[in-house]
C-alpha positions in Angstrom: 180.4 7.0 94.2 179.4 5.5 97.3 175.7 2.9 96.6 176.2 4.3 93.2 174.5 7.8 94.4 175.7 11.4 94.1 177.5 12.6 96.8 175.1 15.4 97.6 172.2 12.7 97.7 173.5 10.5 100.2 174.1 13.6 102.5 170.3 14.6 102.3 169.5 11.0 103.0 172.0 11.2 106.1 170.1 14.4 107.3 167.0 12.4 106.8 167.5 9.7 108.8 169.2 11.4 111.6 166.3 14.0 111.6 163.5 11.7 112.1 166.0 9.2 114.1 166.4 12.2 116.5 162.8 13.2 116.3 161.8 9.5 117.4 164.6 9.3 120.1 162.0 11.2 122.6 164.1 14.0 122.7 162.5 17.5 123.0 161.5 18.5 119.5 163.7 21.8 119.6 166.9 20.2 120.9 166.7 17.2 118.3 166.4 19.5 115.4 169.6 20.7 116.7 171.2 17.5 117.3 170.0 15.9 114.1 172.1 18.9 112.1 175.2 18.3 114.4 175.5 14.7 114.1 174.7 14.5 110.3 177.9 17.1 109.8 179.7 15.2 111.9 178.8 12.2 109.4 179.0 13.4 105.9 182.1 15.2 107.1 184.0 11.9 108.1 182.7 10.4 104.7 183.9 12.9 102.9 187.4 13.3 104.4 187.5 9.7 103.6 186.4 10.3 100.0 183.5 8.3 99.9 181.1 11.2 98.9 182.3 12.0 95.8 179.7 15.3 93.9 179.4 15.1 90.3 179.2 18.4 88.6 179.0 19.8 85.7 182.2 20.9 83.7 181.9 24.5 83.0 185.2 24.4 81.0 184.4 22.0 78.4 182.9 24.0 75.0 179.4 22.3 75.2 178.9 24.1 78.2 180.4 27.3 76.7 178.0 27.1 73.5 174.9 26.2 75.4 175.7 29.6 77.5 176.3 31.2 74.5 173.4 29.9 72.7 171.3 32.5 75.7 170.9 29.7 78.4 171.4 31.1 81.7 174.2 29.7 83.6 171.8 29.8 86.6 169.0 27.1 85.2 171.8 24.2 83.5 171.6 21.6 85.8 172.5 18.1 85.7 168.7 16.8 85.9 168.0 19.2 82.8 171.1 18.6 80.7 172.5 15.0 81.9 174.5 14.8 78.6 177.3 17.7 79.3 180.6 16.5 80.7 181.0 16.2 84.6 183.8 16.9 87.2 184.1 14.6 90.2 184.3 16.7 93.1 184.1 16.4 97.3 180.7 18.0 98.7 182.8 20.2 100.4 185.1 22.0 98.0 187.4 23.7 100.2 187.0 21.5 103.1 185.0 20.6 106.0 186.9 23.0 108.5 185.8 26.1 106.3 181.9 24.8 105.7 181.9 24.7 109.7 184.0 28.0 110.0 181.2 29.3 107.6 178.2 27.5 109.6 179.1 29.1 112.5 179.2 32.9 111.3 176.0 32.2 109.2 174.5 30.8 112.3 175.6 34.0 114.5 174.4 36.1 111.8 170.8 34.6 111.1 170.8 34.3 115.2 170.6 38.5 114.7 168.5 38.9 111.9 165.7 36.2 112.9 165.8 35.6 116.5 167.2 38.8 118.3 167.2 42.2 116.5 166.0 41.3 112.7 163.6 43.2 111.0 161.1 39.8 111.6 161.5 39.9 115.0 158.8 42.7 115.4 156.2 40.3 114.0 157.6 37.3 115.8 156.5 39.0 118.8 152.7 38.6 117.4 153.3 34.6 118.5 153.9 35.8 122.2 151.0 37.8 121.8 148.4 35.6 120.5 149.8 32.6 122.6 148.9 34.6 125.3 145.2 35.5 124.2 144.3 32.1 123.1 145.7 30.1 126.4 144.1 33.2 128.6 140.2 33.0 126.2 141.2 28.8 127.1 141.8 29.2 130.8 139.1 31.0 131.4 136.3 28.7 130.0 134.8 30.6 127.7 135.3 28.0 125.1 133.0 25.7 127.5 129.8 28.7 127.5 130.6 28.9 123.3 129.3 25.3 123.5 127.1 24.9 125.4 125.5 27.9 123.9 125.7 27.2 120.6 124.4 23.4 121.2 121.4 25.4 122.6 120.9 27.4 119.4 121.9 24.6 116.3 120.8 21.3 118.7 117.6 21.2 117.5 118.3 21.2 113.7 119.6 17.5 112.3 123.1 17.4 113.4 123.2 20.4 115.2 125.0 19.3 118.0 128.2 19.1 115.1 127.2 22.3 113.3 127.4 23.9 116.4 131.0 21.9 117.1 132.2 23.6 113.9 131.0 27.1 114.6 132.6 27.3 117.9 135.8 25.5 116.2 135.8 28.8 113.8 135.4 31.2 116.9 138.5 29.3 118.8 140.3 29.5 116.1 140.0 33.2 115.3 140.8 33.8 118.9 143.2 31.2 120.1 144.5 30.1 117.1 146.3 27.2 118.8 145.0 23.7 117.2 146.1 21.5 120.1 143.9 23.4 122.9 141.2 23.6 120.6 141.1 20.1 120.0 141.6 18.9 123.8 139.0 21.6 124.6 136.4 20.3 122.2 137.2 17.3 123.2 136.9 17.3 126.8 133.9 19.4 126.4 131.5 18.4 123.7 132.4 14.6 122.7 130.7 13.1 126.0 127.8 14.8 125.4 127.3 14.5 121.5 128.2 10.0 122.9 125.2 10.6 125.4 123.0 11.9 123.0 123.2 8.9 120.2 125.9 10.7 117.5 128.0 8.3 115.9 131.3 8.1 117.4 132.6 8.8 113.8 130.9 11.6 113.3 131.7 12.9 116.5 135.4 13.0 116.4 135.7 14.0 113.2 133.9 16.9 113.1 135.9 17.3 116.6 139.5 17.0 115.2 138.7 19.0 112.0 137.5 22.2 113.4 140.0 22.1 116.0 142.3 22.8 113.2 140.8 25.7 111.6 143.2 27.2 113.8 145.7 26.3 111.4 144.3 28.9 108.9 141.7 31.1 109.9 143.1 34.3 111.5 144.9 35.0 113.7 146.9 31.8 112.6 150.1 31.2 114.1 150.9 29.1 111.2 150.4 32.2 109.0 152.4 34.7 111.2 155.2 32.4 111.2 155.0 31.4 107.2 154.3 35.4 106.4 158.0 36.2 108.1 159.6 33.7 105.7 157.6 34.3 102.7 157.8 38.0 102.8 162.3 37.3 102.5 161.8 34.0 99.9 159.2 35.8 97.5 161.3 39.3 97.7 164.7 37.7 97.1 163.4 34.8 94.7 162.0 37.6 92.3 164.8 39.4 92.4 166.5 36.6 91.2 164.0 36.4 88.5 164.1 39.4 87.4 168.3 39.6 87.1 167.7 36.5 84.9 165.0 38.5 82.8 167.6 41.0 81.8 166.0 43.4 84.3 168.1 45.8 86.8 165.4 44.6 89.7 162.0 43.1 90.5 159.9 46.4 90.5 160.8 46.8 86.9 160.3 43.7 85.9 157.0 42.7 87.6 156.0 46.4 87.6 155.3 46.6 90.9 157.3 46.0 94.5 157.6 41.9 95.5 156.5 42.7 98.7 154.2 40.4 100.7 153.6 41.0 104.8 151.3 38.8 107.0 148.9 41.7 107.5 147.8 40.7 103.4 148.2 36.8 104.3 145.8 37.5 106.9 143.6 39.4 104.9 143.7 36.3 102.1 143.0 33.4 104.5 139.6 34.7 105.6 137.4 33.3 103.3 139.6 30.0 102.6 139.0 29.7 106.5 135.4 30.3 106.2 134.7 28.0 102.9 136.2 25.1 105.1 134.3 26.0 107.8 131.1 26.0 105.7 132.2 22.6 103.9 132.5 21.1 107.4 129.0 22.2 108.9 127.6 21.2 105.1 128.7 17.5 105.3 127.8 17.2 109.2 124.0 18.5 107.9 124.2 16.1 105.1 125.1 13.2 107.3 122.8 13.7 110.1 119.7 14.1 106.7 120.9 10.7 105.7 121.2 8.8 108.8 119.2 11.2 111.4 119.6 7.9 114.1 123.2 8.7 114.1 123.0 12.4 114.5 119.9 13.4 115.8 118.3 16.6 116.9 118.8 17.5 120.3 116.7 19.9 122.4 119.2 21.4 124.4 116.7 24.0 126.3 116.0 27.9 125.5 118.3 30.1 124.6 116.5 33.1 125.0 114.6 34.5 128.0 111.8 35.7 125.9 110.5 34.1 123.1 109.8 35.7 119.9 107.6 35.1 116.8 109.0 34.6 113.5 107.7 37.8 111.8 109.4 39.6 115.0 112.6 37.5 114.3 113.1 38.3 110.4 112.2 42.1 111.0 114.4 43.3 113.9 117.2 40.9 113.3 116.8 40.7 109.2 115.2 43.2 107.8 115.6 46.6 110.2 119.5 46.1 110.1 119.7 45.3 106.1 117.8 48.2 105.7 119.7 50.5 107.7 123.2 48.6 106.5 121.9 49.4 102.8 120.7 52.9 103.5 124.2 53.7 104.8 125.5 52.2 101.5 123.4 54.0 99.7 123.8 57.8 101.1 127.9 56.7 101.0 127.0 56.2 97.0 125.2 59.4 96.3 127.7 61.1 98.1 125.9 62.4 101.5 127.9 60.1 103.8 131.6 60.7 102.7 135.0 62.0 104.3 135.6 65.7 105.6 138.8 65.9 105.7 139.7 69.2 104.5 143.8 68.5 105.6 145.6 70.2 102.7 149.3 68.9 101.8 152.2 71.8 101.8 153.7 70.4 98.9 152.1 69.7 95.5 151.5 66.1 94.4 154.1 64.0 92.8 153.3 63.2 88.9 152.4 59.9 88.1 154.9 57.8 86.0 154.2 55.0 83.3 152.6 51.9 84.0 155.6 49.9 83.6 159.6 51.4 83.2 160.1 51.7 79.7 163.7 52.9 79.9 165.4 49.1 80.0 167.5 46.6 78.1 166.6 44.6 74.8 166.2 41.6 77.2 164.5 43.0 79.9 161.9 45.2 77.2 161.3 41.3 75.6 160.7 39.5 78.8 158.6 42.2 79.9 156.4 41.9 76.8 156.2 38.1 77.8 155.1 38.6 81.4 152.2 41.8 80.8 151.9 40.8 77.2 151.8 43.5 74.2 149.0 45.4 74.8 150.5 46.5 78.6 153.8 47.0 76.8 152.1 49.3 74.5 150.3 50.9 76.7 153.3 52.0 78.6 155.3 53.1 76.1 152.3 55.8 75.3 152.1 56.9 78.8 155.6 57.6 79.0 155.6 59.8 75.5 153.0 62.1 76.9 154.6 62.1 79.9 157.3 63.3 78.2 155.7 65.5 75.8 154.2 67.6 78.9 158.0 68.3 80.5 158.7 65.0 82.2 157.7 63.5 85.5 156.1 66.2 87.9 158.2 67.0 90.9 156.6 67.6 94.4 156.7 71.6 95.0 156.1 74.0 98.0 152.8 75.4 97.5 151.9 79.5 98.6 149.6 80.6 100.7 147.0 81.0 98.4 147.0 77.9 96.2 146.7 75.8 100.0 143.9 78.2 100.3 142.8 77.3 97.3 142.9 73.9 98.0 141.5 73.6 101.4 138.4 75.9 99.7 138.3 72.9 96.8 138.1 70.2 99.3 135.5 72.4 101.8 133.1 72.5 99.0 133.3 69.3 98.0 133.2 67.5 101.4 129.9 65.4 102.2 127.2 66.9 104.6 127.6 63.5 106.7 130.8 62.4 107.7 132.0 58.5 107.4 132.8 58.8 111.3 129.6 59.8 112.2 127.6 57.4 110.1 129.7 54.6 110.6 129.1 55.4 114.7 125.3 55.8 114.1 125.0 52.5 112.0 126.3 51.0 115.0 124.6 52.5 117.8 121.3 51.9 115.6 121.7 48.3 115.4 122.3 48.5 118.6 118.8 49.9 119.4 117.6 47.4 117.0 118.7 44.7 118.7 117.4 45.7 122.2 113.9 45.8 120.6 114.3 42.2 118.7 115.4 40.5 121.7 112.4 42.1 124.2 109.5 43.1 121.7 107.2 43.3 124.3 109.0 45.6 127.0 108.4 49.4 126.9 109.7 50.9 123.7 109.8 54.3 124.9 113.6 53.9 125.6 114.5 52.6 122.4 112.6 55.4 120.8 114.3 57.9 122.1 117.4 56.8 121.2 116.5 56.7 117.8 115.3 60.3 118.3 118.8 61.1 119.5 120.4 59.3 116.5 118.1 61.1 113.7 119.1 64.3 115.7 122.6 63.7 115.4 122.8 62.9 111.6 120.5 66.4 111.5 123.3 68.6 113.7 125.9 67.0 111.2 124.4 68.1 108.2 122.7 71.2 109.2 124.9 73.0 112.1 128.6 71.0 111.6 130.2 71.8 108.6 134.1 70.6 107.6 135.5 73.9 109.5 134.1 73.5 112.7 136.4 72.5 115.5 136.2 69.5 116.9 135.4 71.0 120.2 132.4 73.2 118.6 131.4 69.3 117.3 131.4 67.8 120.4 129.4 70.9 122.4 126.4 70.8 119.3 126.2 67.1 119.8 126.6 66.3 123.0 122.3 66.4 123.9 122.0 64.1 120.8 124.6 61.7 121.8 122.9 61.5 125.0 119.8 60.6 124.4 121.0 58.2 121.7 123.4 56.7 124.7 120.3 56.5 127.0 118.8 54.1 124.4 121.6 51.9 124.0 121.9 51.7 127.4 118.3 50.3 127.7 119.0 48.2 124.6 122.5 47.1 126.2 120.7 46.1 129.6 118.0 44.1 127.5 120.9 42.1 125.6 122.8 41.1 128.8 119.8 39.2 129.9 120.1 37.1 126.5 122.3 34.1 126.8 123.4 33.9 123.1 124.3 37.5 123.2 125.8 37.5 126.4 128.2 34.6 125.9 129.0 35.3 122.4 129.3 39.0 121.8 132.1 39.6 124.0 134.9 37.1 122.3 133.3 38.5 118.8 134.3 42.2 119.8 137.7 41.3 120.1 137.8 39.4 117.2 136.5 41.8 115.2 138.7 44.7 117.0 141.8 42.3 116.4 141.1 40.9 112.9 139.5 44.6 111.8 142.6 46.4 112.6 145.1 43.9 111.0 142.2 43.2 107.9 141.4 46.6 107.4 145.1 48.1 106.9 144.8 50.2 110.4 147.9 48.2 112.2 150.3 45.2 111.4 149.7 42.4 113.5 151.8 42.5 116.6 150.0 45.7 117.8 146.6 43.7 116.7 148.2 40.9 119.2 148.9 43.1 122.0 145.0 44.6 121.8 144.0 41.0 121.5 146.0 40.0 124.5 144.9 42.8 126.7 141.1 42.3 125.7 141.6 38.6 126.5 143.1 39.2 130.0 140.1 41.7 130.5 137.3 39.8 129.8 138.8 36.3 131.4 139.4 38.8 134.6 135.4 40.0 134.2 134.2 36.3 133.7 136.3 35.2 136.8 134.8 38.3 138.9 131.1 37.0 137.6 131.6 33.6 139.1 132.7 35.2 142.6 129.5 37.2 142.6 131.6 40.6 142.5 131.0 43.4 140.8 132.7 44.0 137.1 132.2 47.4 136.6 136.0 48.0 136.6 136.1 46.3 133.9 133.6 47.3 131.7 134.5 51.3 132.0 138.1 50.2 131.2 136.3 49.3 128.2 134.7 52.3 127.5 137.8 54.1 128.5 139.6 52.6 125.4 136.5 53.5 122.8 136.5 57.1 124.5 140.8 57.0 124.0 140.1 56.2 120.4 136.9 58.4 119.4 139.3 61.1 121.5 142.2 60.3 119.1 140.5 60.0 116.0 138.5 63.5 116.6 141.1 65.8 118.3 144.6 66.8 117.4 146.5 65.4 120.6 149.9 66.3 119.1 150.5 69.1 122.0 154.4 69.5 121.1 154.0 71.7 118.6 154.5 75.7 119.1 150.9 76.9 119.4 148.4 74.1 120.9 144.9 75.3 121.3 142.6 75.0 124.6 140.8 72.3 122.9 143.5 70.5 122.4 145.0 70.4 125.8 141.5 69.4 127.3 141.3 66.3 124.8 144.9 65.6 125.2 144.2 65.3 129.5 140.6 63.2 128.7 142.4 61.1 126.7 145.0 60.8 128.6 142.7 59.9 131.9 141.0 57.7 130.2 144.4 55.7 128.9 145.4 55.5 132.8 141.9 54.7 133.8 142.3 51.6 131.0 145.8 50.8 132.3 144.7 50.1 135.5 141.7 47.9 134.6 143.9 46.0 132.7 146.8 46.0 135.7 143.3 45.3 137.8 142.6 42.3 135.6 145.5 40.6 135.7 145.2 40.7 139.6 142.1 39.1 139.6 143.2 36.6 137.6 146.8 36.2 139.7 144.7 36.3 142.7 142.3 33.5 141.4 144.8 31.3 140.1 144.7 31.9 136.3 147.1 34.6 135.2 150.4 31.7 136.6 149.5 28.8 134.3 148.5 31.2 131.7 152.3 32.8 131.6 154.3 29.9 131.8 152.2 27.6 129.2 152.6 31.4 127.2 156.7 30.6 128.2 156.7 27.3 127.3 155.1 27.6 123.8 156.8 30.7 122.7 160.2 28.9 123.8 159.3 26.2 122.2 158.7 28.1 118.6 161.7 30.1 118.7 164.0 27.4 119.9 162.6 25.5 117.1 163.5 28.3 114.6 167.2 28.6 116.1 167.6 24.6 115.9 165.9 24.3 112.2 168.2 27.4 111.4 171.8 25.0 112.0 170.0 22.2 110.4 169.1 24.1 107.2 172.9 25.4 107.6 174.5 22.0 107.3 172.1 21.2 104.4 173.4 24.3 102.5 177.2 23.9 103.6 177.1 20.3 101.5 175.1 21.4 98.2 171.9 19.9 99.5 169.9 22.8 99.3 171.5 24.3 95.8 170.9 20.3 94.8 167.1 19.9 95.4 166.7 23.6 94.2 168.0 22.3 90.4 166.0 19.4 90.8 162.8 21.2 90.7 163.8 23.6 88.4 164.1 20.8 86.2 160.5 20.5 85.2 159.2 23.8 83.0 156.0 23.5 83.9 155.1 25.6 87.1 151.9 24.0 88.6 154.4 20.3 87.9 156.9 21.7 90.4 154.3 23.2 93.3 152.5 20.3 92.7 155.8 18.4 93.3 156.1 20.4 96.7 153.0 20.3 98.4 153.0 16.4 98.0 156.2 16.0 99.7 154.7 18.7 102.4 151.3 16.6 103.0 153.7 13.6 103.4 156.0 15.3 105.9 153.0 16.7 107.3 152.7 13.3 108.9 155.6 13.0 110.8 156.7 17.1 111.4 155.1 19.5 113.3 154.6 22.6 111.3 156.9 24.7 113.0 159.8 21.9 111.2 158.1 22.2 108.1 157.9 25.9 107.7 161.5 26.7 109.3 163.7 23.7 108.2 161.7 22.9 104.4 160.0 26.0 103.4 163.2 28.0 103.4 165.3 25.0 100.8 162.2 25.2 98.4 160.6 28.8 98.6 163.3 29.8 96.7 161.6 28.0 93.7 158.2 28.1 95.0 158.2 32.0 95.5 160.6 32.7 92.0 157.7 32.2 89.9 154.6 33.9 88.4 152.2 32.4 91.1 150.8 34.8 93.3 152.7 34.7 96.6 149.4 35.2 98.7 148.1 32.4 96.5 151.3 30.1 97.5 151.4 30.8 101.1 147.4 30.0 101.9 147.7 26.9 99.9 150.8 26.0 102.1 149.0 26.1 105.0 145.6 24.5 103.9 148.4 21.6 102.8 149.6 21.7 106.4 146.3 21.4 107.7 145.2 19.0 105.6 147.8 16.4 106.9 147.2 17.4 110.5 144.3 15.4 110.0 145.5 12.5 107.9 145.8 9.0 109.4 147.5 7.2 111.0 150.1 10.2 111.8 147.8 12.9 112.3 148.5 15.5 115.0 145.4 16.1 116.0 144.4 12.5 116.0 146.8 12.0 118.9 145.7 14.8 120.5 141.9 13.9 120.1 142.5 10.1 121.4 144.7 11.6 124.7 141.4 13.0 126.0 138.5 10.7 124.6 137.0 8.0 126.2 137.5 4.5 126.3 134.4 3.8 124.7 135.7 5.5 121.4 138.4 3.5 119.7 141.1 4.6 117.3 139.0 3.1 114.4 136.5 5.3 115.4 138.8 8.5 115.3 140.2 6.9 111.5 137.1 6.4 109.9 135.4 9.6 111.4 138.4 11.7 109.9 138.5 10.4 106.6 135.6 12.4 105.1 136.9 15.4 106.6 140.4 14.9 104.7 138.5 14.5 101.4 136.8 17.9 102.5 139.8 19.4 102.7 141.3 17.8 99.5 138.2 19.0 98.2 138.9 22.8 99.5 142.4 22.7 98.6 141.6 22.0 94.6 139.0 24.9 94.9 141.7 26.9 95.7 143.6 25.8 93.3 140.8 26.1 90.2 139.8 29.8 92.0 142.7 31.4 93.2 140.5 34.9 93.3 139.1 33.5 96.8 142.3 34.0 98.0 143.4 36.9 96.5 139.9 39.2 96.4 140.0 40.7 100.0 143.6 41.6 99.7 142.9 43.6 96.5 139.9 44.9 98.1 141.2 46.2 100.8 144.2 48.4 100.8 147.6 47.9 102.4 
């Protein structure tokens, strides 16, 4: 053996070295992924033709290997690193020759080409990327990131170290609509680090809390980092416990785990909310604490009034405290006791499908014992009783055609039962409500009149719905017996609406927060998968960049705005209305919403057609499409590069090799453990997209092929990521930070500022680890 090492090692130290030798070279990233796997072939190919890599494996002939299989081991977990004693073969890394490994490389590489890159089933939430590229550069471009700050600086200057509070905050709003870490930082940096300098913060302080919450990107959604690691870890955790479950004894996964090994990026989404917000918090916390105990080095700054009319305290904690927690809890309430509920009186055809067991009962010896040692007894148990009344009763319970008069029946059933309010309704007069209540907090001393009768409007609505709509009226009927109640509601909101437009915070601030609550709520709450959600967020971003660039030419933006409303009335149209006008017998009703909905989609279309015009016209929408191109070329040349590389790794053994190494050690948290140190280290020198297409794939299959919640796995993957974007000396974002600060600010400065920041987030990541439920309570709240 060649340095006395296996043959298999010295080929992943040849990949190595010709990987970050290719990285360093200046080459573009993408291109020296790809060279780095061509030239390392090249290499341990020659080596190995002259028989200088030389594999030793383990015998499978010799009888100690045949009584340690027969003894129950699983040919699958011996290994050289668990039993070093059994008798070894000496064997080339390529068995059957270099030729075939490269004849094999090639049709692997055409095949993954398809799957990943061109017609794959991940190639629908690749698209996402494109999508939210295009948002964040267009929400960048159009310097709405500059008003967040200068907003905010107005609102949290005044409290110590608010100047940095306010930093973070607008860092969290970036990063839930850009997602992109390296415009966040710049931004930031360009923006707010000359004036935090000019106000006496301490250049530490300053660019740390700069360069961390740029990166909150990294995690808080819509993370590209988590649409990219979701299309990976949805394959490795599906085919890893399949995998498991074979070795188990078990015919496939769903039997053996008792439920499908399915995870999508919609649920990562979902679970990296409130890791994303804890950091968030953490961040603001320490930039408090530090400016409480050294207030000379971040002090409060007045930054002038946000508000054009000031309010009193007691006004403050009624209209924007107490009024809307009392009308959010009386909502919650009336949902409770049952007034506020659905309506739906839709009534299947077909009966429902019995329930099974809890768990298959039906299996092997093997599979019924490691069963029992994954749910435990009681679960076992329990199972085996459900299925024995199950069976007692005549089996399972097919799905059957019902008659005419057990639908009737049914619909009757759920008429009666049905709630006098309907969750539409309330959910659409909690809304307009706060609505009204926020007009009156922000001007308590204008005319109230307005406001009042939109309340009047609203009580009158929830009265109609209860008294003269019941679950059988049409929606048409609906609409006719509320239209005067609506109406005077609208007039309200519109006087409330005019009111908050004159209110700087408001103004600058609710419009990015609508669309990150229209994006995030749709993916969060189950409605759509994320590339949808994308193209919503990328249409609302080229809207309201195309309104803001009308505002500064002093024209009118009223296209926009009723675009806007031309998508709510699409929706409430959709949501209210049958549309489907294919079928045999369409009613009048349904023809007329069908057309107003469909007018108002065209009237939509062209605002956003309009607003990419104005932004063409003024210069934006160019840049903004080919730094979209760029990127999104970027990302998925990366993935076809890191694809060869991780090729050549696998045609050698390497991947098979480090695999057995880490299955080695039978302690679970020991092997992730293992992983995400080697991830914070290569976090260093690789970008994430390297890490996540060219090292996640050769260890999720271990990573993934456990009992460790995938959602769990995947969030703390990317907190480890983000954690040594920041890291000195090779931090990503520290490079990106020091490109755009001044001269004034050294490199020390940017070191020591980031330091405490990295502990935060060492901090974060081992509350994650200790309280895994912050990561997995939304996704088992919500449904999916």
């Amino acid at each position: 053996m060649l340095f006395g090492l296996d043959g298999v090692e010295i080929g992943l130290i040849i990949v190595f070295f010709c990987l970050f030798g290719a990285i360093l070279s200046g080459f573009p990233v993408a291109f020296a992924i790809a060279g780095a796997g061509i030239i390392s072939f090249g290499i341990i190919a020659a080596l190995d033709s002259a028989g200088l890599l030389i594999h030793q494996a383990i015998d499978s002939s010799t009888q100690l290997y045949r009584d340690l299989v027969n003894s129950g081991v699983h040919p699958d977990t011996i290994s050289v690193f668990r039993y070093p004693d059994l008798p070894r073969i000496a064997e080339p890394v390529f068995v059957k020759g270099w030729e075939t490994a490269l004849d094999r490389n090639v049709s692997f590489i055409v095949n993954r080409m398809n799957e990943r890159v061109l017609a794959g089933q991940s190639i629908e939430t690749l698209l996402a990327v494109l999508m939210f590229v295009l948002m964040g550069i267009t929400l960048e471009r159009s310097k709405i990131a500059n008003d967040l700050l200068t907003t905010m600086a107005r609102v949290f200057g005044p409290l110590p170290g608010g100047l940095a509070v306010s930093i973070v905050v607008v860092g969290a709003f970036l990063a839930a609509s850009t997602g992109i870490v390296g415009a966040t930082v710049v931004t930031m940096g360009l923006l707010a680090l000359p004036t935090m300098l000019r106000n006496n913060y301490s250049p530490e302080l300053a660019t740390g809390v700069i360069a961390a919450s740029g990166t909150l990107g990294q995690i808080i959604p819509p993370s590209i980092v988590i649409v990219l690691l979701g299309t990976l870890a949805g394959d490795l955790y599906s085919a890893a416990q399949e995998s498991r479950a074979v070795a188990a004894g078990c015919t496939d996964a769903l039997t053996y785990l008792g439920e499908p090994a399915v995870v999508s990026v919609g649920t990562l989404f979902q679970a990296a909310l409130l890791p994303g917000i804890m950091l968030a918090l953490l961040y603001a916390l320490y930039a408090f604490g530090y400016a409480l105990m050294n207030p000379d080095k971040a002090p409060a700054v007045e930054m002038g009034a946000s508000n054009h009319e000031p309010i009193t305290r007691s006004e403050g904690l009624t209209w924007f405290i107490a009024v809307p927690a009392a009308l959010i809890g009386g909502v919650l309430l009336l949902g409770s006791a049952g007034i506020i509920g659905s309506q739906d009186i839709t009534v299947s055809s077909f009966s429902d499908i019995g329930e099974g067991a809890s768990l298959r009962t039906n299996v092997s010896e093997q599979c019924q014992g490691s069963m029992i040692e994954l749910h435990g007894q009681e679960a076992w148990d329990a199972a085996v009783a459900e299925q024995e009344a199950i069976d007692a009763s005549g089996g399972v319970t097919e799905s059957q055609r019902l008659t005419e008069e057990q639908i009737a029946e049914a619909r009757q059933a759920r008429v009666d039962a049905a709630a006098p309010i309907g969750t539409g309704v309330a959910v659409l007069a909690l809304l307009l409500g706060l609505t009204l209540v926020l007009g009156r907090g922000i001007a308590p001393s204008k005319d109230a009149k307005p406001l009042i009768v939109g309340a009047i409007g609203l009580l009158l609505v929830l009265l109609v719905d209860v008294i003269l709509v019941a679950p059988t009226t049409s929606s048409g009927a609906t609409f006719v017996l509320m239209a005067i109640p609506f109406a005077l509601t609208i007039y309200g909101c519109r006087e409330a609406a005019i009111r908050a437009t004159k209110n700087e915070l408001i103004r600058v601030v609710f419009p990015p927060l609508v669309l990150i609550i229209a994006v995030l709520g749709s993916i969060l709450g189950g409605i759509t998968n994320p590339t949808p959600a994308a193209a919503l967020g990328a249409g609302g971003a080229i809207m309201l960049a195309a309104y803001r660039k009308l505002q500064d030419e002093g024209r009118s933006g009223m296209v926009i705005i009723w675009s806007t409303f031309a998508i709510l009335i699409s929706i409430l149209v959709g949501v209210n209305f049958d549309l489907r006008i294919n079928q045999d017998q369409v009613s009048v009703e349904s023809w007329i919403a069908f057309i107003f909905a469909y007018c108002a989609y065209l009237y939509a279309l062209f605002g956003l057609l309009f607003g990419c015009w104005v932004l063409y016209a003024g210069g934006v929408l160019t840049p903004v499409v080919r730094e979209t191109a760029k990127v999104t070329s970027m990302v998925f040349t990366i993935l076809i590069g890191s694809q060869l590389l991780n090729l050549v790794v696998i045609s050698f053994g390497g991947e098979h090799y480090i695999q057995q190494f880490l299955k080695s050690f039978d302690n679970e948290f020991t092997v992730f453990l293992i992983v995400m140190l080697v991830l914070f280290i290569l976090g260093f020198v690789l970008d994430f997209l390297e890490i996540i297409y060219i090292v996640i794939p050769i260890v999720g299959p271990v990573i993934y092929g456990g009992s460790f919640d995938p959602k769990w796995v995947t969030i703390m993957v990317a907190v480890n990521l983000q954690t040594s974007f920041l890291t000195p000396p090779f931090g990503f974002a520290l490079f990106y930070l020091r490109g755009v600060a001044p001269k004034e600010v050294t490199t020390a400065h940017i070191y020591r500022g980031i330091l405490p920041f990295v502990i935060i987030q060492v901090v974060g990541l081992a509350i994650l680890w200790l309280f895994p439920g912050i990561v997995t309570i939304i996704p088992d709240l919500i449904p999916n």
